[in-house]
N, C-alpha and C positions, 0 to 999 in steps of 0.2 A: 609402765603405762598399761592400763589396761583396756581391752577391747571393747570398742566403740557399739553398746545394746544396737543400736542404730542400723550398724552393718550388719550383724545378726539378722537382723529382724527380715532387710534387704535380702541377704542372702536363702534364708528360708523360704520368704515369698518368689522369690524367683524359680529356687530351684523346685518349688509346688507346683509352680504354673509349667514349667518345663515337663514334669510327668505326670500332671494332670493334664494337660492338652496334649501331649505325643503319646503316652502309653493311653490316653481314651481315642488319640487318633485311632489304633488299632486295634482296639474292642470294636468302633463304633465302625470301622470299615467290615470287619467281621458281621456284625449285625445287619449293615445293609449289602453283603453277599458281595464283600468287593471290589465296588464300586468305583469308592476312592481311589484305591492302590497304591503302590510302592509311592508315587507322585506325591500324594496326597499328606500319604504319613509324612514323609518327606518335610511337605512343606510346614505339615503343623509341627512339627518338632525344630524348624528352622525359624519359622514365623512366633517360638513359643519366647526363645532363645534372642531373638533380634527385639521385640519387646522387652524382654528381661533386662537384657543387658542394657535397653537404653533407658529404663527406669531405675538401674541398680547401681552403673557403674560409677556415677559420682558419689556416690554413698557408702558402698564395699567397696567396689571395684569391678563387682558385675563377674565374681566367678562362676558361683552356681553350678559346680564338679570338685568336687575333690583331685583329681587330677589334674587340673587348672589350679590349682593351691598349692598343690603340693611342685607344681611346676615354680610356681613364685616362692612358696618355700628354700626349692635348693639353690634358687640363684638372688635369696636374702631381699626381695620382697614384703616379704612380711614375715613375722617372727613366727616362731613355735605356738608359743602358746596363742595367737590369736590364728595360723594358720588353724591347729587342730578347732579353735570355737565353732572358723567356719565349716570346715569338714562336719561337725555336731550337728549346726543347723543346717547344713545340705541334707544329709543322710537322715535329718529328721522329718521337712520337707519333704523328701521323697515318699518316705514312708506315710506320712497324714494323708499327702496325693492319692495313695495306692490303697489305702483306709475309705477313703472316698469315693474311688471309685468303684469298686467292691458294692457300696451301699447303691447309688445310683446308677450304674450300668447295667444292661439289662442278661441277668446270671449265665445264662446260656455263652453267650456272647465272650461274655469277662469270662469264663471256666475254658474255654476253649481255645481264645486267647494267653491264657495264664496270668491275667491283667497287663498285658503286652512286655511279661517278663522277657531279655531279651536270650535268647542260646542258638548255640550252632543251630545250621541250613541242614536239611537230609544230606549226607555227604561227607560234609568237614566236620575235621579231625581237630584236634584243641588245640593240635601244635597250631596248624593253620588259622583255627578263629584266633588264636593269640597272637600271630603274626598280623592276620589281621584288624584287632584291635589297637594293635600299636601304632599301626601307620595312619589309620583314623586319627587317633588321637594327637598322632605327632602333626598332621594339617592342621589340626583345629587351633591346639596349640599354637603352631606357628602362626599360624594367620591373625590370635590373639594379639604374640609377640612384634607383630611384623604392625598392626594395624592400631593398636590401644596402649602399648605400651611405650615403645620405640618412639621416639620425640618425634619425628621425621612423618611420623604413618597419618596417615588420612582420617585426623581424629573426626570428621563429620559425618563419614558414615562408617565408621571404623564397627558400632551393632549390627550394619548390615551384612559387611563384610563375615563377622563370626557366625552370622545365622545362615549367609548362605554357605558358610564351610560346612556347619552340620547337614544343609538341604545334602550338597552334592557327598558327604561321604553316606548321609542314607542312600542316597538315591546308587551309590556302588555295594556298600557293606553291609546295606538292609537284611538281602533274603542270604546271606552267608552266614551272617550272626548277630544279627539285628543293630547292628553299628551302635552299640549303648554310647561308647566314648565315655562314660559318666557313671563311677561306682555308686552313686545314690539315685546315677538312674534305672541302675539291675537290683539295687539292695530292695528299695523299696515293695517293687509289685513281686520281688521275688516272695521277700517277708510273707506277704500279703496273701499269693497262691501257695506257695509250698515247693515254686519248682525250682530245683539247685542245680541245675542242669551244668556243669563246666565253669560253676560259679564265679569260681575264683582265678579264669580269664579276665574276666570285666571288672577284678582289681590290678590285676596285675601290666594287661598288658595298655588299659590307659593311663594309669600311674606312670608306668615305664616307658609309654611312647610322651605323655606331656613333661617328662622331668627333662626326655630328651632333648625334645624341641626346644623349649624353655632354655637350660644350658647353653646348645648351641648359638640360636640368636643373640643370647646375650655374651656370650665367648666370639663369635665369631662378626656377627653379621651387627651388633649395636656399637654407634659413635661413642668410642672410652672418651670423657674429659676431663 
C-alpha cells in the first residue's frame, strides 16, 4: 500500500509552519532588540506545534520531525517506506520555510540570526549539546507517546500537551543549543544560512533521544493486548 499524498501534503504543511513561525520567532525577536525573548520564542514554537498537530494528526499523524517518525518507525508504527516519504516532506518543509524567510525577513536581522539556525550556547561542548538534545527530544517524544498514542492518554488535548513539551524544553535548552528537537528544524535554515555549526548533533541526538522514548513507552509503559 502505498503512502497516503494526503499525509504528505499534512506533513509538509505543518512542519512549514513550525519553522516558519519559530525560526522567524527569532530573526524577528532580533530585529526588535529582544524584546520577545527566550518566552517568546518559546511560545511561538510551541503555539506553531500545538496548531500543527491539531490540524495534522487525523491525517498523518501530526509528526512533523523526523525523529518523531523515526520513533514510530522502530516501534512498527508505520512502515519504511512511508516513514522515509514523511522524513522527505518534513525536511522539505523545513527547508521552503527557511527559503521564505531569507526573502521576507529583514537581512540584517536573518544574517545575524543565521535564519534561527540552531548550535551550541558560548560554552557547550557537543558532547554536552548532544546530551542535551537527546533528553529534549526524549520528553517530547514521550509525552507524544504517553498523550496521542497510548489508548489511555488525554486524546482532547493531547496537541496541547506536545506543544507545551516543546514550550518548556525551549524555555530549558533554548540558549544551550537552541533545543531544535527537529532534524528538519536545523536542516532547513541551516541550508539556507550556511551555518554547520555541530550539525550533526541535531540529527543524531533527536533521532536518538525519540527512538528512545518511543521504544520505552511502548516496551514498558503501553497496555499489551
Amino acid at each position: 500500500m502505498g503512502v497516503n499524498p494526503r499525509a504528505l501534503v499534512a506533513e509538509f504543511i505543518g512542519t512549514f509552519g513550525l519553522i516558519f513561525i519559530g525560526a522567524g520567532a527569532i530573526i524577528v525577536d532580533a530585529f526588535i532588540g529582544g524584546r520577545s525573548g527566550l518566552t517568546g520564542i518559546a511560545l511561538a514554537h510551541g503555539l506553531a506545534i500545538f496548531l500543527g498537530v491539531s490540524y495534522s494528526a487525523h491525517i498523518s499523524g501530526g509528526h512533523l520531525n523526523p525523529a518523531v517518525t523515526m520513533g514510530f518507525m522502530a516501534t512498527k508504527r508505520i512502515g519504511g517506506g512511508a516513514g522515509l516519504a514523511y522524513i522527505g516532506s518534513q525536511l522539505l518543509g523545513g527547508l521552503v520555510a527557511a527559503l521564505l524567510l531569507k526573502i521576507v525577513t529583514p537581512g540584517e536581522a536573518a544574517a545575524r540570526t543565521a535564519l534561527g539556525t540552531p548550535a551550541p550556547g558560548q560554552g557547550v561542548g557537543t558532547g554536552s549539546a548532544l546530551i542535551v538534545e537527546f533528553i529534549l527530544t526524549f520528553f517530547l517524544v514521550f509525552v507524544i507517546f504517553g498523550t496521542a498514542v497510548d489508548p489511555r492518554g488525554p486524546k482532547a488535548i493531547f496537541p496541547f500537551c506536545i506543544g507545551m513539551a516543546v514550550t518548556m524544553d525551549i524555555l530549558m535548552g533554548g540558549p544551550l543549543t537552541g533545543a531544535s528537537m527537529n532534524p528538519a528544524r536545523s536542516l532547513g535554515p541551516a541550508l539556507v544560512s550556511g551555518l554547520w555549526t555541530a550539525h550533526w548533533v541535531y540529527w543524531v541526538g533527536p533521532i536518538l533521544g525519540g527512538i528512545a522514548a518511543a521504544w520505552l513507552y511502548d516496551t514498558l509503559l503501553m497496555e499489551k493486548r
